[in-house]
N, C-alpha and C positions, 0 to 999 in steps of 0.2 A: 504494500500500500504506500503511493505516494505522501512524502512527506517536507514540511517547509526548512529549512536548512536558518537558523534567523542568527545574525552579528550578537558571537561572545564576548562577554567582558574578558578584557585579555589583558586588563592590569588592574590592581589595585583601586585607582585614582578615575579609570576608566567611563566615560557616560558615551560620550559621542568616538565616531572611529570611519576615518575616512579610508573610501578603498582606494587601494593602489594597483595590485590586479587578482587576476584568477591567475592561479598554478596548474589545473585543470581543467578540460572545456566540455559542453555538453556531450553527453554520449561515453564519458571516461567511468570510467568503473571507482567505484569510493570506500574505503574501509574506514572503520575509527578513528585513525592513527595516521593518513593520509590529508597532507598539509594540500588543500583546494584554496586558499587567497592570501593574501596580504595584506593587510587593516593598519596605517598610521596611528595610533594613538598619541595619548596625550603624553606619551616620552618617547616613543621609538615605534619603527615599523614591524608590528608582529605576524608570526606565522596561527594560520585558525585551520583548526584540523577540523573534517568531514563529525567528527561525533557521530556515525552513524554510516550504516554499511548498502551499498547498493549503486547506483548510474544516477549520472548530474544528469538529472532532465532536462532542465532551464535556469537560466541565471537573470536577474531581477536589475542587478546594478551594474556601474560602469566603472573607470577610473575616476578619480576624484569627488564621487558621492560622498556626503558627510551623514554619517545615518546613526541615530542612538543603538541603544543594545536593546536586542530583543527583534532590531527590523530585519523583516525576511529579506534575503536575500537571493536562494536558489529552493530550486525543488530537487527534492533524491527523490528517489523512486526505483518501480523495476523499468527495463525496458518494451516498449509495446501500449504504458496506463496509460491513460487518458487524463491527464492533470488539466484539463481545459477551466473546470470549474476551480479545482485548486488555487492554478494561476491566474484567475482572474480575482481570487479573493486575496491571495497576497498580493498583487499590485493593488489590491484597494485599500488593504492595510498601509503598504507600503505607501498613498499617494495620499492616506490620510495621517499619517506622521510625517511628511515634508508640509503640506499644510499646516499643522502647527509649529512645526521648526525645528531641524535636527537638533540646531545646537544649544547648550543648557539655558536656562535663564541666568541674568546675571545676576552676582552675589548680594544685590540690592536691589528692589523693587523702589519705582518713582510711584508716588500719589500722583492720583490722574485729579489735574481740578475739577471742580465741582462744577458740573452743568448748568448752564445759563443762558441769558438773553444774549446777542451776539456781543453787543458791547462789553459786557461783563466779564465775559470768558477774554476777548483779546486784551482788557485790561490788566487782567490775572496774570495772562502770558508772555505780556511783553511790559513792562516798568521803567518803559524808556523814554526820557526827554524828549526824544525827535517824535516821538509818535506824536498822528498828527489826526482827529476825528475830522472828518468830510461829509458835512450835512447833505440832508436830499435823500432820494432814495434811489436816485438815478446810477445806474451801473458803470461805477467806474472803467476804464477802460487804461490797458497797460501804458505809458507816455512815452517810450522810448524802448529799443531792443533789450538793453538792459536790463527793465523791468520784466522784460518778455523771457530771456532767458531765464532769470531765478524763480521765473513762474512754473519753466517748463524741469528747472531742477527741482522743484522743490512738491512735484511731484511721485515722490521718494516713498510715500507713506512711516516717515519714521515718527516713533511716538515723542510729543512733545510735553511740556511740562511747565509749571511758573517758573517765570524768570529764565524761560529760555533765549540765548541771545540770538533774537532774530536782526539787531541792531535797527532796522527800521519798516514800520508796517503802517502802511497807510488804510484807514478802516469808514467804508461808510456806516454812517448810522441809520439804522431800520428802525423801523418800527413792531418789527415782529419779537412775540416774545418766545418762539421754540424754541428750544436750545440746541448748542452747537452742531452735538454729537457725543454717544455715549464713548465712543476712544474715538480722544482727542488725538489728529494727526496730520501732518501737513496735506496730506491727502483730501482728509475729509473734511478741511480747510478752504484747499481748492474747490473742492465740488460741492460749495454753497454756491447758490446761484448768483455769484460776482458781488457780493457783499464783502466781500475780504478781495484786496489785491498787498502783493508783497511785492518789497522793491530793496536792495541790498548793495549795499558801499562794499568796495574791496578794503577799505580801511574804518575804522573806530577811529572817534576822538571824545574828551571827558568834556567838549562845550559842546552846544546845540551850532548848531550850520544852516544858514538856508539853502533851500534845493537849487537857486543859481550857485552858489555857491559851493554844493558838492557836485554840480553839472562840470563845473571850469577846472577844479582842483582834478575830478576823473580825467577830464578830457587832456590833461597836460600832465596826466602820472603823479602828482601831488600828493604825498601823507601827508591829511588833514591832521594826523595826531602832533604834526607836528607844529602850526597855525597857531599863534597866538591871538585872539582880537585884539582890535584897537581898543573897543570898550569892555575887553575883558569878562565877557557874556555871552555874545553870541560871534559867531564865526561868518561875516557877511560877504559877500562879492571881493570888494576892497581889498577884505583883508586877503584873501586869495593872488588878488590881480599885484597884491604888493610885494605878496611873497616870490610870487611870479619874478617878477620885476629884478625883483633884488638876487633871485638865482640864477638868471641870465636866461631863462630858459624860453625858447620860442614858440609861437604857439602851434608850431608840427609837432613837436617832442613829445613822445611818449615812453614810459619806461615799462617792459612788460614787468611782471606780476605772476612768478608760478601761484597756482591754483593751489588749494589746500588737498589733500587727497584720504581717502576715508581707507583706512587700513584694517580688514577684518582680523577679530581675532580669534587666532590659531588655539587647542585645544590645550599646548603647551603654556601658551603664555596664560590663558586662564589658570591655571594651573599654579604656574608660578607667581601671579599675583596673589591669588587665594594662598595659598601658602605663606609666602612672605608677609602678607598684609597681616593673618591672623600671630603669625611668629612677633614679627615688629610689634604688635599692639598689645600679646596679652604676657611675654619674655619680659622680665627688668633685665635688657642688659645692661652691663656695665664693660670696659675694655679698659686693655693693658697691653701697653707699647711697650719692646724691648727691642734691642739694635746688638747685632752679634758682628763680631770679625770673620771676615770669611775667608780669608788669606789662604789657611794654609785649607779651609773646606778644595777652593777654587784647585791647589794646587794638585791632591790626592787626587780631587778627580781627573785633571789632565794627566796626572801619571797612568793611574787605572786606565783611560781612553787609550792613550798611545801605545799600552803593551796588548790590545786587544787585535783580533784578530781582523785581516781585512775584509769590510763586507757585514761585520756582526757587530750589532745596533750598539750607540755609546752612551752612557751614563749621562742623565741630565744631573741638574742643582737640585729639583724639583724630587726626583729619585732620593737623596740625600734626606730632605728636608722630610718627606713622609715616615723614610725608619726611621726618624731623629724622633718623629712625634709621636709613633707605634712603643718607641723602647721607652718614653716620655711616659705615656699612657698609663702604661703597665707599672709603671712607679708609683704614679695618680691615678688612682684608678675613683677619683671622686669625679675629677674631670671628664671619664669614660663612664659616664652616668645621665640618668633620665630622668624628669620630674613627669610621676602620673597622677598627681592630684592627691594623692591622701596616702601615697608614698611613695619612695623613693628606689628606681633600679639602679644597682651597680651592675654591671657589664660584667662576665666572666672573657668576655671574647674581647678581640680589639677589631674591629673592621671600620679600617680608614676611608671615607671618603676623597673623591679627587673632583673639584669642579672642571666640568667640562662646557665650554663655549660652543653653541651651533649657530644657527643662520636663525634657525628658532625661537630659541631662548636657551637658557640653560640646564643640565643636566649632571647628577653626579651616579659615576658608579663607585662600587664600596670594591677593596683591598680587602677580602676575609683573612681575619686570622694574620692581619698584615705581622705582626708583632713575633710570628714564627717562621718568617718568611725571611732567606737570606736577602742580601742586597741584589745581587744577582736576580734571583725570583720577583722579587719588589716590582724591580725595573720592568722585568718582561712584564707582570701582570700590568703595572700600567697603562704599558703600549697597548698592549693588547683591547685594556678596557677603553683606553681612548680611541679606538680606531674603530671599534662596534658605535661606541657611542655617536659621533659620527657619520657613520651610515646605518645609523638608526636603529640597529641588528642588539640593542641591548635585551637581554631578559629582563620581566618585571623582577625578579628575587637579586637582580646586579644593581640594581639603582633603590633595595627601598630597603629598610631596615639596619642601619649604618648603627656605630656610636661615635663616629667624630668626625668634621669633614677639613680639607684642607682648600684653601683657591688662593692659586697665584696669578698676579698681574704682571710679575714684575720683567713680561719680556716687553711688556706693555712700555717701559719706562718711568712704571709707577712706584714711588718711593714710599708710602704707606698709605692702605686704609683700613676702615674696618665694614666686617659683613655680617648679616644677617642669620643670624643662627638657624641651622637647619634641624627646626622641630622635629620629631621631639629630644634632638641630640641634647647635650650641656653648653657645649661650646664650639669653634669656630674658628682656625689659624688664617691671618689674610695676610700674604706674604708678597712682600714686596722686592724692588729690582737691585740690582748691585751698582753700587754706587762707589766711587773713590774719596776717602777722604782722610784728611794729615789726622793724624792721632801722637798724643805723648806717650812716648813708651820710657821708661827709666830715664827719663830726663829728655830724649831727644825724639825730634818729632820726626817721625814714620809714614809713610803711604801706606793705606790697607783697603781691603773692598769689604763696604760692611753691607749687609742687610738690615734692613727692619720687617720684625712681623707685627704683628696688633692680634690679641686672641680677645674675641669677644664668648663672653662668658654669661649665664643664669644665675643670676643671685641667688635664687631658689633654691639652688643645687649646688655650687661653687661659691665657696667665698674668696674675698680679694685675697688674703693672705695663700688659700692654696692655688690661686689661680697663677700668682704670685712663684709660687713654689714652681710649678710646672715648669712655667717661663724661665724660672732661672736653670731646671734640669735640660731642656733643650736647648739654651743657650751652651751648654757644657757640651753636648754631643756636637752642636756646629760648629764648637773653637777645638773640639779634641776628635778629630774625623775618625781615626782611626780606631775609635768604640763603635763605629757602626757598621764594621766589617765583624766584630765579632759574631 
């Protein structure tokens, strides 16, 4: 008996999961254990196996679908059924979940204003100076392309709300009292019967302006925010034609103006906003800078490079700095700890995190068991995790359940900052670039390459003296390298 095939949660954090492709095509044979698509989530590109044994009938989706969990996606079956009615009920499932929206709701829901007579409601929505009420009941009509264009933008259907900045809406006043629309939205906006027309400056300014006024300032590329008036009130012709004047500018000259552009967001970046926003707000962090010599770090490892073999990958800084933090850890093991609300984990394990940068946003996978891992081993598993991570090939169980993470800028050129503790870890190493600078040594001043890290830390769980302590044990392992070959 035919059956619907419908998109696995294939991580953790998982709601929406865009396809990327099929592995298999209609008519192939399917076993349990048989990887049929490729699904982006919201860390990496995962593999979705068949669950279920028998012939891909039909496939529902394409590349680049954005579909929650649970949307069908293909039929199994045997070969020969008749899935006619099947498939026609999962594309109606399937075309009444795009209808509502693959992707999540956002982490905050806007109050829709309260329904009202026309006037009421645009006064609600726009709080703006310029707005300008136009008596009659005669249907205004657009005055210039300009107008025409953001009529035909703003056509969007996106939901609006008080005080959204529409910068300037010009509104006849009716006499009717229905009200606007139960969702308010530029759409349903437009489609009053010309009671509403909208008109929009490429620029803002904090005085009122008359409409010749921002006719001559558009027509000659002019930021108005920049206009002072004469009378310090309103922004009039004059004061335009003055500024004009005084900047030499003729009145062909125009300056383009790139467009704003509306950038959707990706499954990742929700992701890592919700995360971090909740980490920032409900963590007390507190952070602690310390600055090591890195001299003779720099040196070991040039030596260790040069006696390797040719072809076989070389030892980063970054290598270093993780066992520094893993043999750290295991000293501190307060700082390899979780706050869960009404108590406290200590860590038996050490699994370092690495932050990794994409094109996406960002991603960390974990070092298991970094702390019994030679340097040697360290190194590989890094490459390794960074180079999935990357092409997106990470497993959910590589990137979630850490106890400390590490992120370096410092090829960046970045001398310190501090980062965002990655819940529900304790703490957080942000390590920055090598820098040269004169230091006293027994009287006489010295060239050396220092680093700085900054480890931001959970009050909750770490106090400053042991956070304190840490910091000075991995400063020991960066000035005496040669402990971390042990």
């Amino acid at each position: 008996m035919a059956r619907i095939l419908e998109l696995m949660q294939l991580s953790p954090t998982m709601k929406v999961g865009t396809f990327v492709k099929w592995t298999k095509k209609p008519g192939d044979a399917v076993s349990p254990d048989d990887i049929v698509a490729e699904i982006e989530t919201d860390k990496a590109v995962m593999e979705m196996a068949a669950f279920d044994t028998g012939v891909l009938l039909g496939t529902l989706v394409e590349q680049g679908d954005q579909l929650p969990v649970g949307a069908p996606i293909a039929i199994i079956g045997e070969v020969g059924e008749d899935i006619s009615d099947l498939l026609q009920k999962a594309k109606d499932q399937l075309r009444s979940l795009r209808e509502q929206g693959a992707a999540p709701a956002p982490a905050r829901s806007e109050e829709k204003p309260p329904a009202g007579p026309v006037s009421a409601v645009a006064e609600n929505l726009i709080p703006d100076p310029e707005m300008q009420l136009q008596g009659g009941g005669e249907r205004p009509e657009a005055k210039s392309s300009a107008a025409q264009s953001v009529r035909e933008d703003a056509l969007t259907g996106e939901p609006v709300r008080a005080a959204h900045p529409l910068e300037r809406v010009s509104v006849a006043v009716s006499t009717i009292d229905r009200p606007l629309l139960d969702e308010p939205s530029l759409n349903g906006l437009i489609a009053l019967p010309a009671h509403i027309t909208l008109a929009r400056s490429s620029y803002r300014t904090r005085h009122p302006i008359s409409p010749l006024a921002r006719k001559i300032a558009e027509a000659h590329g002019v930021d108005i925010s920049v206009i002072q008036p004469a009378d310090r009130k309103r922004i009039k012709a004059s004061d335009v034609e003055q500024f004009i004047k005084q900047r030499g500018s003729s009145p062909g000259r125009s300056i383009a103006v790139a467009p704003d552009r509306r950038m959707e967001i990706s499954g990742m970046r929700r992701v890592i906003a919700s995360r971090l926003s909740d980490s920032k707000t409900h963590i007390p962090h507190y952070y602690l800078t310390a600055e090591f010599d890195a001299t003779a770090l720099i040196a070991l490892r040039e030596e260790i490079n040069q006696g390797l073999a040719e072809g076989e990958p070389k030892f980063s800084i970054n290598d270093f700095i993780v066992r520094g933090c893993a043999l750290s850890l295991k000293r501190h093991p307060v700082v390899n700890s979780s706050w869960r609300g009404d108590h406290i984990v200590q860590y038996g394990r050490v699994d370092v995190g690495i932050a990794v940068a994409l094109d996406q946003g960002l991603i960390t996978p974990y070092v298991r068991n970094a702390d019994q891992l030679s340097l040697r081993e360290l190194a590989a598993r890094i490459r390794e995790l960074a180079k999935r991570a990357k092409d997106r090939k990470l497993k959910p169980e590589e990137y979630s359940d850490g106890t400390f993470t590490v992120s370096n800028l410092g090829m960046f050129g970045i001398r310190d900052f501090a980062a965002i503790i990655n819940e529900p870890e304790a703490a957080i190493m942000a390590v920055g670039g090598i820098f040269d600078r004169a230091t006293v040594r027994d009287g006489q001043v010295v060239a050396t390459k220092t680093v700085t890290v900054t480890l931001s830390c959970d009050h909750r769980v770490v106090d400053g003296a042991e956070g304190a302590s840490f910091l000075a044990t991995f400063k020991h392992f960066m000035e005496h390298p040669p402990l971390l070959l042990v």
